[in-house]
GUBA-82481 format. One record per residue (C-alpha): x, y, z. Coordinates in steps of 0.001 Angstrom, whole numbers, plus 524288, in hexadecimal, padded with zeros to 5 digits. Example, Ala and Ser with C-alpha at 12.3 -4.5 7.8 and 13.67 -1.06 7.14 Angstrom:
+-------+-------+-------+
:    px :    py :    pz :
+-------+-------+-------+
: 8300C : 7EE6C : 81E78 :
: 83566 : 7FBDC : 81BE4 :
+-------+-------+-------+
//
This chain:
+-------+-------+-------+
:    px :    py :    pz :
+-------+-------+-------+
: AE208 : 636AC : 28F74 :
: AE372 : 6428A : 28634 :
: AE4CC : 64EEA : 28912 :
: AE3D8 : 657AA : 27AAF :
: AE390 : 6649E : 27A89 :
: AEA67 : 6677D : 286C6 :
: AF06D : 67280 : 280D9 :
: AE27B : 6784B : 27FF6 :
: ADFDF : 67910 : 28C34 :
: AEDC7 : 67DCA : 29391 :
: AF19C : 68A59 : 296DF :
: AFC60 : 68EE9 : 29E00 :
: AFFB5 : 6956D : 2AB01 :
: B08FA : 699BC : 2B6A4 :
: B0B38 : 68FDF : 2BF01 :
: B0868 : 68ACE : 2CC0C :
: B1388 : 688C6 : 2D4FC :
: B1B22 : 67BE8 : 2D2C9 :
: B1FC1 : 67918 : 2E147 :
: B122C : 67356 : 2E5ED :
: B107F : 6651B : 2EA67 :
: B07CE : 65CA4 : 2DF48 :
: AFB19 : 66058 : 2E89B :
: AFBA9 : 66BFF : 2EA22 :
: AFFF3 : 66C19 : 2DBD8 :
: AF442 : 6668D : 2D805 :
: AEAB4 : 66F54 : 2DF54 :
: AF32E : 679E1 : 2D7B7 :
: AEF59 : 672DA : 2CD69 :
: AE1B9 : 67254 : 2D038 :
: AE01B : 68152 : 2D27C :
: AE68A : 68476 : 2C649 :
: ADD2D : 67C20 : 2BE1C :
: AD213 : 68252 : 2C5DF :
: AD877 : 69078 : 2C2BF :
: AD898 : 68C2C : 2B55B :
: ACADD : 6862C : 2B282 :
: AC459 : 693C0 : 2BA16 :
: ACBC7 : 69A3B : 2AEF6 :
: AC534 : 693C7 : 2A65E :
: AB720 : 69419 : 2ABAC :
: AB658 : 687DE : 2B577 :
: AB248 : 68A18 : 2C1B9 :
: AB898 : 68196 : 2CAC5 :
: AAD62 : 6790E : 2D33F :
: AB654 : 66F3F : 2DA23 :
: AC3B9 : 66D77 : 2DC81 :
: AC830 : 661E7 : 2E1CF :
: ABB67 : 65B9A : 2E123 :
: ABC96 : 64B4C : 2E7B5 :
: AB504 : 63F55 : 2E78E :
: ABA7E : 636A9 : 2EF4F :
: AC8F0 : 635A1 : 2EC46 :
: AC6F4 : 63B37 : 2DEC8 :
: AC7BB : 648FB : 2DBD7 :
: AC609 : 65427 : 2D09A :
: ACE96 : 65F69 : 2D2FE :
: AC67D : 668D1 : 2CC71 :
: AB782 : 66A17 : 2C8C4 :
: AB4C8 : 6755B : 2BFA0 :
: AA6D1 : 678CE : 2B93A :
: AA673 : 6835B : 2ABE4 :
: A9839 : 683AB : 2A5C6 :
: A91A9 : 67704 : 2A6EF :
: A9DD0 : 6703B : 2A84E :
: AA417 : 66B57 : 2B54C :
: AB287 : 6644C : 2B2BE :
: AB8BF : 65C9B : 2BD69 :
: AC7D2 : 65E13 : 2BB3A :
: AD437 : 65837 : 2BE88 :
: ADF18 : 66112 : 2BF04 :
: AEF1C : 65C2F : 2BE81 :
: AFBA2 : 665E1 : 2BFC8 :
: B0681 : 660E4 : 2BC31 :
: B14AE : 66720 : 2BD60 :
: B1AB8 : 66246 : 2AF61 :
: B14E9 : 657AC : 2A511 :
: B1FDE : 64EE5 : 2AAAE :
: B1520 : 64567 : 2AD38 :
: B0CD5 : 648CB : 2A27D :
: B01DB : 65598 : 29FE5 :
: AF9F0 : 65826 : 2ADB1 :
: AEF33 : 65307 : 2A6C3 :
: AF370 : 6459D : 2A367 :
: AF30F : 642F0 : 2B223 :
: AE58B : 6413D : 2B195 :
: AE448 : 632EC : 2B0B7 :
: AD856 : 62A38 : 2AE24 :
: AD7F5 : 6273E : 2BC89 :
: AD857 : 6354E : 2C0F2 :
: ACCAB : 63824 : 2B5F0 :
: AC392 : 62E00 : 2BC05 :
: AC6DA : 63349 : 2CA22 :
: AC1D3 : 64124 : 2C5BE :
: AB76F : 63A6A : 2BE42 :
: AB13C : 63538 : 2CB30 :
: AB38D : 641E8 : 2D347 :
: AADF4 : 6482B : 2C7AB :
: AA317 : 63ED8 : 2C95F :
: AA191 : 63FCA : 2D5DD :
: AA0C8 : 65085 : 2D61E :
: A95A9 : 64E44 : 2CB2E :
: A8D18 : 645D4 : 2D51D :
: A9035 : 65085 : 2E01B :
: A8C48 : 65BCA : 2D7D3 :
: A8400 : 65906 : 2CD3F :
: A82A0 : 66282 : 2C30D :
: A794E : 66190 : 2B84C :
: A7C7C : 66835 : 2AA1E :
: A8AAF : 66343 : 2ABEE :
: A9590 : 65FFB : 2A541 :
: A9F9E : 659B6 : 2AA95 :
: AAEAA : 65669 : 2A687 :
: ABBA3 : 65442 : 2A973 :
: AC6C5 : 65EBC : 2A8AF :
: AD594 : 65E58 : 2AAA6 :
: ADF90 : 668E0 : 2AE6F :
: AECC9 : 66646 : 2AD6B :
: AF7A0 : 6703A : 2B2B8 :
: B0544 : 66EE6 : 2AF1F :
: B0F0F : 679A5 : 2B7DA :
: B1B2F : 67826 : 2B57E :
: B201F : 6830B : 2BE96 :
: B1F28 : 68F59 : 2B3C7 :
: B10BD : 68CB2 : 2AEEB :
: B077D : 684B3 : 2B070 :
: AFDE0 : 67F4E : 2A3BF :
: AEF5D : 67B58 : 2A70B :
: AE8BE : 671DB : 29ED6 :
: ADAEB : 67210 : 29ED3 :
: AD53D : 66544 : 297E2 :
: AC365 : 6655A : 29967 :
: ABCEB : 658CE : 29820 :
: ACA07 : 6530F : 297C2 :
: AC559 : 644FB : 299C8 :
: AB8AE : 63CB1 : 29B4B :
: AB65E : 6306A : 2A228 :
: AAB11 : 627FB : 29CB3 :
+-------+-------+-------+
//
């Protein structure tokens, strides 16, 4: 998977506290994305959203476009960018939540896509990477 242009879409901020277990770490996360994207113009229409055991942490609409998004924080790039977490399997998971949110709320006029955010906080600031229509599944 490639990720170009990452330095496009990252900006920096202060940081969240770095004493917080991985879950509540990743609802940090999660909230920080969401800050982020209403910044930008999304408004936030799900978070947390599950099918079944899969899951789409956030689900933002801007125009006529509604992204379901996966969000990763990450405390270094020990193990690689946030964003390279995002695995094949974990794209067809939010694929079928994704497809299951379209049957529950249709929505004509529509487009739909795929975002990532990826948060690195290392303690002093934290860098949010904001990659739309990041991947496709066909």
């Amino acid at each position: 998977m490639s990720w170009n242009g990452l330095e496009n879409f990252t900006t920096r901020k202060n940081v969240i506290s770095m004493s917080l277990t991985n879950q509540s770490l990743g609802r940090s996360g999660e909230e920080i994305a969401a800050h982020h994207l209403t910044q930008k113009g999304y408004k936030v229409l799900e978070r947390n959203f599950r099918c079944g055991k899969n899951e789409v942490d956030l689900i933002i609409r801007k125009d006529e476009v509604i992204a379901f998004v996966e969000v990763k924080l990450r405390r270094s790039t020990g193990y690689g960018h946030p964003l390279e977490a995002i695995t094949i399997a974990k794209q067809k998971e939010l694929a079928k939540a994704a497809e299951c949110y379209i049957r529950k709320f249709p929505s004509s006029n529509t487009i739909y896509r795929f975002d990532v955010v990826g948060i690195l906080a290392d303690g002093i600031q934290e860098e949010i990477t904001h990659l739309e229509d990041a991947f496709r599944l066909f």
